[in-house]
N, C-alpha and C positions, 0 to 999 in steps of 0.2 A: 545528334541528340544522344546523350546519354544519360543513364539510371548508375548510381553503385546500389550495391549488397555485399554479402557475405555469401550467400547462397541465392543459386538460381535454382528451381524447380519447375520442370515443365513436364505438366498433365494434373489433372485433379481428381483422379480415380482415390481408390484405395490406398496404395503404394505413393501417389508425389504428394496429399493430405498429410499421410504418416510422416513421410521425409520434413516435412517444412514445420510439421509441430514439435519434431523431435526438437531438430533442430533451434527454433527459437526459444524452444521449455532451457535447451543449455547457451542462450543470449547472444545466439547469430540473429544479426539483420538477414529476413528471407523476404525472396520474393517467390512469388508463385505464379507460374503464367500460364493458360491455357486458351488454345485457341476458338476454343465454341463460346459461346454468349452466355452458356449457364455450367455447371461445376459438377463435377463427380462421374462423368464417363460411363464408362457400363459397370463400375460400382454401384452408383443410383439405380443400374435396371435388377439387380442382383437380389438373390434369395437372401443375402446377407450373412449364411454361416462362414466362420471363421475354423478351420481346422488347427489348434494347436495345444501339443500332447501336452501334459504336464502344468496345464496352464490354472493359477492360481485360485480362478473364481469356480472353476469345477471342482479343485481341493475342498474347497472350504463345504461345501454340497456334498461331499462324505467320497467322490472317485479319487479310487487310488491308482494313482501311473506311475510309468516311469518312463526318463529318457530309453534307456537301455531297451523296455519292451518295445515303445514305439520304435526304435532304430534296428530292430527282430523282423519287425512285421513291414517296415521298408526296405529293407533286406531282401525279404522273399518278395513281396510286390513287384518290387521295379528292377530284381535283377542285373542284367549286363550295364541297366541305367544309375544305378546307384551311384553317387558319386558322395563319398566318405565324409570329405571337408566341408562341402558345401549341405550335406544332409548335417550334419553332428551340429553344423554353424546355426542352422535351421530349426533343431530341437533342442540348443541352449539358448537360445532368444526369443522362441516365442514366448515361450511364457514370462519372459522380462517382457516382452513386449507388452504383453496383457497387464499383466503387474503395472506396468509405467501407465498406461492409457486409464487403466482403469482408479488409481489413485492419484494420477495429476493432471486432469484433461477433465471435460464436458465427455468424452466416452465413457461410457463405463458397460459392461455385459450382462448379461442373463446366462447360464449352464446351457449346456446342450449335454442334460445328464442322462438321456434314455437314446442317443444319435449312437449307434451304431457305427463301427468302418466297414467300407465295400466286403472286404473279402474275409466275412472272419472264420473263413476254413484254414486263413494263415494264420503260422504262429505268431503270437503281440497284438493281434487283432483286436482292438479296444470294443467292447461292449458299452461305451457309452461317458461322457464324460471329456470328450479331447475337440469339444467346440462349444466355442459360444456362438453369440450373437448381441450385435449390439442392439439395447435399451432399447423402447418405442420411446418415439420423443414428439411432441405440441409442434409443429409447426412455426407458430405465434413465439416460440423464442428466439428465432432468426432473428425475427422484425423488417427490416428492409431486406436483409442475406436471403428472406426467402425467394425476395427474386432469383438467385441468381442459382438455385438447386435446380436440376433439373428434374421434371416431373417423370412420371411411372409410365411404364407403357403402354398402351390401350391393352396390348396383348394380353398382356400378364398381370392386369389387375382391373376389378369391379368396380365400372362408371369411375377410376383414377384409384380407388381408396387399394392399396395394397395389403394383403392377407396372408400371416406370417404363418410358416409351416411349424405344425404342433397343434396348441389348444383352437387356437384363434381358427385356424382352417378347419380343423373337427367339428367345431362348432358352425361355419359354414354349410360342410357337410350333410349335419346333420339336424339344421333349424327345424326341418319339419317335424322331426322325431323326436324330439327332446325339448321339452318346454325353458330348460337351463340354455340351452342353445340358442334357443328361439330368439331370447331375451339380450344376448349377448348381440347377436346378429343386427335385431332393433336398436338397442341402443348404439351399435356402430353408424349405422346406417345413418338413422337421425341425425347426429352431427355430421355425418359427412356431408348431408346434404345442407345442412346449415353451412357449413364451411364450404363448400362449393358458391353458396350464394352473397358468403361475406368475401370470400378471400377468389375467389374463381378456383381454386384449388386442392387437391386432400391436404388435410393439415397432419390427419394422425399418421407418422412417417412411422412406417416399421421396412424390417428387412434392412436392403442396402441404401432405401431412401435416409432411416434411422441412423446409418453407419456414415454413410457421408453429412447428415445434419450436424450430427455429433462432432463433425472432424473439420466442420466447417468452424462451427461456436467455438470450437479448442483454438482452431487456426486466427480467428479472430481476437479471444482472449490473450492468445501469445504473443501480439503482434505483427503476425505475417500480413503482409500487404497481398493482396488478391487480384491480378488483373485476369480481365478474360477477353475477347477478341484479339489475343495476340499471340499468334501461331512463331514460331521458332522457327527462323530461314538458315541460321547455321552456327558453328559455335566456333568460338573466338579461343585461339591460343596463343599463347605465348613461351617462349624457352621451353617448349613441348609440352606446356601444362595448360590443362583446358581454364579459361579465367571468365568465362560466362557467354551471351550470347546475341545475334540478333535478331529481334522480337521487330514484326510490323503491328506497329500501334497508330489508328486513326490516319492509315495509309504514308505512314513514315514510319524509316527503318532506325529504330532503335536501341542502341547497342548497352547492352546493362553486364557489367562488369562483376563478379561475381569474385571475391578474393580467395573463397572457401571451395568453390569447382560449382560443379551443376548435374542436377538427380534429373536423372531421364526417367520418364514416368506417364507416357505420351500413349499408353493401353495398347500397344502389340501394330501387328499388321493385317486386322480380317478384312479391311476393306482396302487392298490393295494388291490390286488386280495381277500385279504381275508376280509379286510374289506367290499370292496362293495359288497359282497360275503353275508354279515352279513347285511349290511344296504338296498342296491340297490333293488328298487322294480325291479321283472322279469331282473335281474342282467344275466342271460344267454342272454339274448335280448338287448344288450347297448351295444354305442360304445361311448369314452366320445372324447372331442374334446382337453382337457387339454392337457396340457408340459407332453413328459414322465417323466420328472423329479419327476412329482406329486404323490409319493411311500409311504406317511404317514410318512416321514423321521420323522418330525418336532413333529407331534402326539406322535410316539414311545420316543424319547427322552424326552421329559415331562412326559410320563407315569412311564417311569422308575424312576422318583422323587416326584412318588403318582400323580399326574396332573390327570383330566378325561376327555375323551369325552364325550360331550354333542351328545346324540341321539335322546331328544324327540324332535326333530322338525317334522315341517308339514312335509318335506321334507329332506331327509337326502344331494340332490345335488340341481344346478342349470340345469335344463332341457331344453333342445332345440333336436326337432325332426332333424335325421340329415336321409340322404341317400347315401348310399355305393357307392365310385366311386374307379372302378378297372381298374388302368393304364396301359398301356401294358407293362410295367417291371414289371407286377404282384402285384403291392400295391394296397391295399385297405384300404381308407379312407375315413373318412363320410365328408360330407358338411351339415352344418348349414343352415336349410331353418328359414330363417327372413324375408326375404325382399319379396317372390314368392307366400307367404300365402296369402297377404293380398291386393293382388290385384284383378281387381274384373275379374269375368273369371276364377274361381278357387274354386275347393269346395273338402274338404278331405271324404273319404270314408274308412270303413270297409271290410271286406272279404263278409258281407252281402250284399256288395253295399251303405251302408246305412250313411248320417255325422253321427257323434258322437260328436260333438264341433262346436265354434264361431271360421273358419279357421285365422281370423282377429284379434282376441285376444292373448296377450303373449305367448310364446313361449314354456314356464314355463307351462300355463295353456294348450297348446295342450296337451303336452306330460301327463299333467295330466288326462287330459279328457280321452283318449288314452288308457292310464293304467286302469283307472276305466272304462273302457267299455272293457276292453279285458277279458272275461272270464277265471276262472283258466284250465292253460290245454291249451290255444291255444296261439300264436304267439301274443305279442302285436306288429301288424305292420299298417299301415295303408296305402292307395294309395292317391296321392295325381292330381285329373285328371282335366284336363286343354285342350285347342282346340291348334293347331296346328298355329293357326293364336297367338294367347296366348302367348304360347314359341319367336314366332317371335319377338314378342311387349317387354314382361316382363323379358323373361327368365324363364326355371325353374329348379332350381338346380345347377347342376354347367354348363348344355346347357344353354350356353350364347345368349342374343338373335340379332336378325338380326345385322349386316351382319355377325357374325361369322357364321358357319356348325351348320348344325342339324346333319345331316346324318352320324358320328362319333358314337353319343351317341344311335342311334338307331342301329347301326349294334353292338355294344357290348352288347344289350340287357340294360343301365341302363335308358332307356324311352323304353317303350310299343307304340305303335303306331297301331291304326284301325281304317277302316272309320266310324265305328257303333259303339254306344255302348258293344253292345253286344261282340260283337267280342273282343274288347276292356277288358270286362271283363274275356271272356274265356282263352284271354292272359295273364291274370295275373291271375286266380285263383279264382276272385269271383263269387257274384251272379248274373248273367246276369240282370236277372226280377227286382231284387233287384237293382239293378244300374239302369239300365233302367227307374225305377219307382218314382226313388232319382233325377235324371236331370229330367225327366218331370215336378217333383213337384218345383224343383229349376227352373227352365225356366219361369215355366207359376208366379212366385211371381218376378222373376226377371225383368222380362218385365216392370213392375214397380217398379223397382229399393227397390223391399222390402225383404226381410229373417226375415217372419214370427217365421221360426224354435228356432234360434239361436239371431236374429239384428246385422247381418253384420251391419257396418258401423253408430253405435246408439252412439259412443263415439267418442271423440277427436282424442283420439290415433289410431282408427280402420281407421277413417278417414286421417288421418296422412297419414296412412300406404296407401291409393287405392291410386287410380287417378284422380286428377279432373276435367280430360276431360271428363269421363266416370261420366254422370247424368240421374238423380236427384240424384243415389247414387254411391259415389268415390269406394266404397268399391265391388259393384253385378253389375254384367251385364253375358245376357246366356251366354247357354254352349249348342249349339245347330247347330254347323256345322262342320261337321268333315274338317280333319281326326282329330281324338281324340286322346292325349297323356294321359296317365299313369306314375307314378313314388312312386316307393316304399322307405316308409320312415318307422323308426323305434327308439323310445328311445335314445336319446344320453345326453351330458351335457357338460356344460361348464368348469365342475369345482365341490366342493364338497363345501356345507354348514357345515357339522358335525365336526363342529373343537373344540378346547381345549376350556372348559367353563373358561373364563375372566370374569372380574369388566370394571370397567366405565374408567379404568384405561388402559386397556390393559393388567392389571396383570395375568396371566395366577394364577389359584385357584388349592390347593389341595384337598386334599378326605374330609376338614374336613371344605370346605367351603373359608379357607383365602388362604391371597395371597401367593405364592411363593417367597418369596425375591430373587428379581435379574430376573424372569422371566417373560417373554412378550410374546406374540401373535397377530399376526395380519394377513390379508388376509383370504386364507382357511386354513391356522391352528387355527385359531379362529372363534370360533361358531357362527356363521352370526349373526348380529345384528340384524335382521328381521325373525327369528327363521325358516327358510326354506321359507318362501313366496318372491314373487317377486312381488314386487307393483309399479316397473318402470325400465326400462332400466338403467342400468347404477348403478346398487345397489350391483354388485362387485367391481367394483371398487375403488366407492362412498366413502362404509367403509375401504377398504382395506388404502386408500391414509390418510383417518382421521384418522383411527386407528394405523397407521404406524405413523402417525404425532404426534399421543398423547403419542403413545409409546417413541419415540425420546425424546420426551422433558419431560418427566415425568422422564426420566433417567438421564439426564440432569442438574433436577432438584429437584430431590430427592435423594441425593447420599447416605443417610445414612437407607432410606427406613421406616425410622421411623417418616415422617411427616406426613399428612392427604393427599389425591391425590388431 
């Protein structure tokens, strides 16, 4: 049995969505194939920021950028990892990319005009302005498609409804306190629960739910043809050029021909055991937070046509400390702390009692810190302790704070609870003296809102992250009234870096340096453009959406593969 097209695309994240819309927007026949039963990857489970400088819908909202700064501030970032072509290729296209999506497609963004970059002690360091995020979008204009979305994670979202970072989470926050809030919070609610009872499901998509609705309705308006239960067993060449692939569909192997080549787009390798086996630091200690789908499908089938992964990066994944929550149907699943580090009332600790890290800093850089303070030989875990008053205000973990229960999360054990430190510590395992001697010295600098240690609160983005009720700094205030909480967090990721080494093109490279003809890569099957570093939120996606974009149209418009990219 066979299918024709023009393009094949396999995965439906971020990056093989972008690929297939580009692509049909310039009048290729596309197929889209992916092998799960519903659409969008660990795109759908995603905060949804898009990292890219210069990008047209922050212009118009008054930030001024430039490539040149941004390409300063990557520069000093990533260091030995910079790679010139494939950066410069990266910050002349995104903002085409945003441009194209947001003026001929169902996407379209919102600014991310007060988002901060990690590190703006470095030079080019953007203060705000170099991400969006895609639109909240109805659910109900799917229609049938919304079958096929896949839904939010229990972890990281409320009874399903997902809670976009900015207003919409402040107001979370802060319903009790704020009568504007309050109101905001009810009227979400309300429909959601209406919508759970008409549809079984949230309708109001924000975040990466919103980002893949969007790319679904483009995908669809464009023509692309959408299969899903049909995983890619290998890909089909001919006179050395990749010409499409074989797809099992309804337990038959069928071979769809592809004139234009085929976008690898299959979301990395986190669940696949031997390689993180071979990459993953302290790999016995991670839990990642990706799609199970993420098996190195995309990896393996490129290798088998000479293609190589790229290993030396800083970083072989994208890091985010998560913390194990065990349901009472017996699952256990991490949750992603982002939002609980960086407020102030919160300081991470070691098994010595002791910080090891700027708990306010990326997420990326905890889990690094983390790693390089854990001795070989012992557990990289760390605890992360906070006041009882704390939990109530911020949240921490997936104890949601006032008015939801605390007292759930402490009878299963996943928060620690004592009036003392000490005690506190002998429940969890560490060093009494040692913790006890960590909040003294933290209290008595906090009282004037300083972290001599580390400088909570000395950047934009750290400040981003506190409170700015909480002065002179948003970021520190003690930890000096029980009762005391505890929560243990440990290694996790978002995702893998270590994908297939590509050109400025998206072309997926063989052993001997050139391109593949007919072969593409984009998202985590392509080797991060930032070579394992994290130098802002939103730098998955960032590339996966421009590289997905460059891919599309490079096939597009290179059909015989022998012109210049």
């Amino acid at each position: 049995m066979t299918r024709d097209c023009d393009l094949l695309v396999i995965g439906s994240g971020a990056a093989g969505l972008a690929a297939a819309v580009v692509a049909a927007h310039h009048g290729l026949r596309v197929i889209l194939a992916e092998k799960a039963p519903v659409l969008g990857g660990t795109t759908a489970w995603s905060g949804g920021w898009i990292w890219a400088p210069g990008n047209p819908v922050c212009a118009r909202h008054g930030t001024q950028d430039s490539a040149e700064a941004a390409a300063t501030y990557l520069r000093a970032a990533l260091g030995p990892q910079y790679d010139d072509a494939r950066v410069q290729a990266f910050l002349a296209e995104a903002p085409r990319m945003v441009d194209f999506f947001d003026r001929h497609t169902r996407l379209q963004f919102d600014p991310g005009s007060q988002i901060p970059d990690t590190y703006g002690h470095l030079p080019g360091a953007g203060r705000g302005g170099r991400s969006v995020i895609a639109r909240p979008c109805d659910g109900r204009q799917l229609g049938p498609l919304i079958r096929l979305l896949r839904k939010p994670l229990r972890e990281t979202s409320f009874l399903g409804l997902t809670i976009q970072a900015g207003a919409d989470l402040r107001a979370f926050l802060t319903m009790t306190r704020s009568p504007r809030a309050f109101l905001h919070v009810t009227r979400r609610m309300i429909r959601h629960f209406r919508d759970l009872a008409l549809h079984g499901r949230a309708m109001q998509l924000r975040n990466g739910s919103a980002l893949v609705a969007r790319l679904m309705l483009s995908a669809q308006a464009a023509g692309v043809t959408l299969l899903t239960e049909a995983p890619a067993l290998r890909l089909i060449a001919q006179n050395g050029r990749v010409t499409g692939a074989v797809l099992r569909m309804d337990g038959d192997e069928v071979a769809v021909q592809a004139a234009r080549g085929v976008v690898l787009a299959t979301g990395g390798f986190a669940h696949d055991a031997t390689r993180r086996a071979a990459l993953f630091p302290r790999n016995d200690h991670h839990a990642t937070l990706a799609a199970e789908g993420a098996t190195g499908d995309g990896l393996a089938l490129a290798e088998a046509l000479g293609a190589r992964q790229a290993t030396a990066l800083a970083s072989p994944g994208a890091w985010c400390p998560v913390s194990l929550v065990r349901w009472p149907d017996g699952r256990v699943a991490p949750f992603p702390h982002i939002i609980d580090r960086g407020k102030p009332g919160l300081i991470a600790v070691r098994a010595d009692g002791r910080r090891f890290c700027n708990e306010g800093l990326g997420y990326h850089d905890f889990v690094q810190a983390l790693l390089a303070a854990t001795p070989p030989g012992q557990v990289p875990e760390a605890w992360l302790i906070a006041t009882r008053a704390f939990q109530r205000r911020y949240g921490l973990g997936i104890a949601r704070p006032f008015p939801l229960p605390l007292r759930p999360w402490l009878r299963n054990g996943y928060l620690q609870q004592a009036a003392t430190p000490e005690a506190l510590a002998r429940a969890c395992g560490m060093d009494a003296e040692g913790l006890r001697q960590t909040l003294d010295h933290w209290n008595h600098h906090a009282a004037q809102g300083a972290d001599p240690d580390f400088g909570r609160g000395t950047t934009p983005y750290m400040r981003l992250q506190g409170d700015p009720a909480q002065q002179p700094n948003p970021c520190v205030a003690p930890i000096d009234r029980g009762p005391y909480l505890a929560l243990r967090v440990i290694p996790g990721s978002f995702g893998t870096f270590a994908g297939l080494e590509t050109d400025a093109a998206a072309r997926v490279l063989g052993a001997d340096g050139q391109p593949l003809p007919g072969l593409y890569a984009a998202g985590c099957d392509m080797a991060h453009v930032f070579g394992g570093h994290y130098p802002a939120g939103g730098i998955n996606l960032g590339p996966a959406l421009t590289f997905g974009f460059v891919a599309g149209r490079h096939a597009a418009t290179h059909p015989t593969e022998q012109e210049p990219a």
